[in-house]
MILUMDO-8159 format. One record per residue (C-alpha): residue number from 1; x, y, z. Coordinates in nm, 2 decimals, padded with zeros to 4 digits. Example, Ala and Ser with C-alpha at 12.3 -4.5 7.8 and 13.67 -1.06 7.14 Angstrom:
! residues 2
<num->1 xx->01.23 yy->-00.45 zz->00.78>
<num->2 xx->01.37 yy->-00.11 zz->00.71>
//
This chain:
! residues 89
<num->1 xx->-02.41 yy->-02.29 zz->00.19>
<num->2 xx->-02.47 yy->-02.24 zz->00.59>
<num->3 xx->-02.26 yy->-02.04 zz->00.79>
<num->4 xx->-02.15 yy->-02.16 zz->01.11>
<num->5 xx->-02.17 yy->-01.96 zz->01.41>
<num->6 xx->-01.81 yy->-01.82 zz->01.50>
<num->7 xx->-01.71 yy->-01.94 zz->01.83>
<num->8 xx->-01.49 yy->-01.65 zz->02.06>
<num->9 xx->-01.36 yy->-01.68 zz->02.42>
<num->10 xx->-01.23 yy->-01.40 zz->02.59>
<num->11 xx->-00.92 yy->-01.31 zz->02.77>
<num->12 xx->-01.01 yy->-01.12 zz->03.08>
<num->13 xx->-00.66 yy->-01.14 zz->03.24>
<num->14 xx->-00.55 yy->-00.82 zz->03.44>
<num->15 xx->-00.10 yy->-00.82 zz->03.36>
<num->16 xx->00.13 yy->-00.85 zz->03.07>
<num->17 xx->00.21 yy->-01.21 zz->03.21>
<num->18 xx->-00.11 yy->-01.33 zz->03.19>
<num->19 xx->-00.24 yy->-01.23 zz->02.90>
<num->20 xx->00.02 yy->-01.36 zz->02.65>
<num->21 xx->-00.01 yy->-01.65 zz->02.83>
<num->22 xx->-00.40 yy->-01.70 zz->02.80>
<num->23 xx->-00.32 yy->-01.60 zz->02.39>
<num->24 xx->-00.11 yy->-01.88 zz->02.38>
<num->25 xx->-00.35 yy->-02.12 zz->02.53>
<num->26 xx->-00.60 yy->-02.02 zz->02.35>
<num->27 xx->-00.41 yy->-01.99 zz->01.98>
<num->28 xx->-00.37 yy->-02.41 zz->01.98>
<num->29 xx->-00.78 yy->-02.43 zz->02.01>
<num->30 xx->-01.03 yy->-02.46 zz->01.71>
<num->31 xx->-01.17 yy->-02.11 zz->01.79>
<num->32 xx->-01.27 yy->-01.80 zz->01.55>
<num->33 xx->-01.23 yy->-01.50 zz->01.79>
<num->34 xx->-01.06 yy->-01.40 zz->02.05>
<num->35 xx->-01.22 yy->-01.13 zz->02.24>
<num->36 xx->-00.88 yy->-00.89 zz->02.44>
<num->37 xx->-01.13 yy->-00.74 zz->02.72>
<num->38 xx->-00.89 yy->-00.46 zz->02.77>
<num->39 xx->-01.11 yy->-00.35 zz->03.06>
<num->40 xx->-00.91 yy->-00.59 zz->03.28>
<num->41 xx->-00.60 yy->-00.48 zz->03.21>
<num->42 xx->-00.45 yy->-00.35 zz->03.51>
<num->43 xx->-00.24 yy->-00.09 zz->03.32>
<num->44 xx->-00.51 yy->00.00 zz->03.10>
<num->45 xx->-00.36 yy->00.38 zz->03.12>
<num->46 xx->-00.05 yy->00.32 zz->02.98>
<num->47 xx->-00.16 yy->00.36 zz->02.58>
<num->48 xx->00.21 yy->00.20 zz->02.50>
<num->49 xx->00.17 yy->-00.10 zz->02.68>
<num->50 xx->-00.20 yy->-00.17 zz->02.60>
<num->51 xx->-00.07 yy->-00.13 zz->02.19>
<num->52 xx->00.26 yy->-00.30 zz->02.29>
<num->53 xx->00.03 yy->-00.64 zz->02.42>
<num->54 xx->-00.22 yy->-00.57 zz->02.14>
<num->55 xx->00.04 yy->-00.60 zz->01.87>
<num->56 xx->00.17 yy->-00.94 zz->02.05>
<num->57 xx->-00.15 yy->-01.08 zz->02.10>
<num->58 xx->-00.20 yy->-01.07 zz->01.75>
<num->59 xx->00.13 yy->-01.23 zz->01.67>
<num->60 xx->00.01 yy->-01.54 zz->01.87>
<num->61 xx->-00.32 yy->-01.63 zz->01.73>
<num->62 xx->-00.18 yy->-01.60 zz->01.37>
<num->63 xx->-00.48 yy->-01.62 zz->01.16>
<num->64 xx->-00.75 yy->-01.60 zz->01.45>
<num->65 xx->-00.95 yy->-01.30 zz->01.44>
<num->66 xx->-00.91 yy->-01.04 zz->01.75>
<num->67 xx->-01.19 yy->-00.86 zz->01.86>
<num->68 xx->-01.04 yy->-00.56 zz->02.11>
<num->69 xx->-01.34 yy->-00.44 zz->02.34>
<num->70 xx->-01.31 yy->-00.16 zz->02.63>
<num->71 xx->-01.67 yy->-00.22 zz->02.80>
<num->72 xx->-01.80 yy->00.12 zz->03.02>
<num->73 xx->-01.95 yy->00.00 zz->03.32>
<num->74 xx->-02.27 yy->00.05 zz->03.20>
<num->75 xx->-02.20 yy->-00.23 zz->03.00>
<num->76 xx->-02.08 yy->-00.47 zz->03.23>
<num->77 xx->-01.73 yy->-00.36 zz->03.22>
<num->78 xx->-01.46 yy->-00.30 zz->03.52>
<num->79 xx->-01.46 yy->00.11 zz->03.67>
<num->80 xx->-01.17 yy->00.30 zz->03.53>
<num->81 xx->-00.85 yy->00.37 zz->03.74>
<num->82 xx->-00.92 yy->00.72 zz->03.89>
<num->83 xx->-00.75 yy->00.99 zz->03.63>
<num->84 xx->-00.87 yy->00.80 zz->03.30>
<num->85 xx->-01.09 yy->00.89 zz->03.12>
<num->86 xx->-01.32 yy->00.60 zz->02.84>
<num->87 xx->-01.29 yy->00.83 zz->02.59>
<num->88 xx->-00.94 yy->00.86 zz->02.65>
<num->89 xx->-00.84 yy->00.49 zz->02.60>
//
């Protein structure tokens, strides 16, 4: 048997608002993954909030697979609000 390639998009939103509201456009398409880029998140400091939208993002794609990625900016990801530390988050 051949396994198909999963296909994942990403949701690079930067608020709350946004990115429930990319999971929901994105939970009616035939996609595997859906890749959070938390580096976008605009409150990416507040631990609560990023578990809080984490949790709920999950609750909309129902059986879709969630891939949560904090990229450094070595690897192409957004600088860190001043204060936070990668290892932190």
């Amino acid at each position: 048997m051949k396994k198909r390639p999963l296909i994942c998009v990403p949701i690079v939103e930067n608020t709350k608002e946004e990115i429930l509201s990319k999971a929901r456009e994105l939970a009616v398409l035939p996609l595997d993954v859906v890749e959070w880029r938390v580096d976008f998140f605009e409150s990416i400091g507040k631990l609560n909030e990023v578990v809080e939208i984490c949790q709920q993002v999950k609750e909309i794609l129902g059986d879709k697979k969630l891939l949560f990625t904090f990229r450094s900016i070595m690897e192409g990801g957004n600088p860190l609000p001043q204060g936070i530390n990668h290892h932190e988050v």
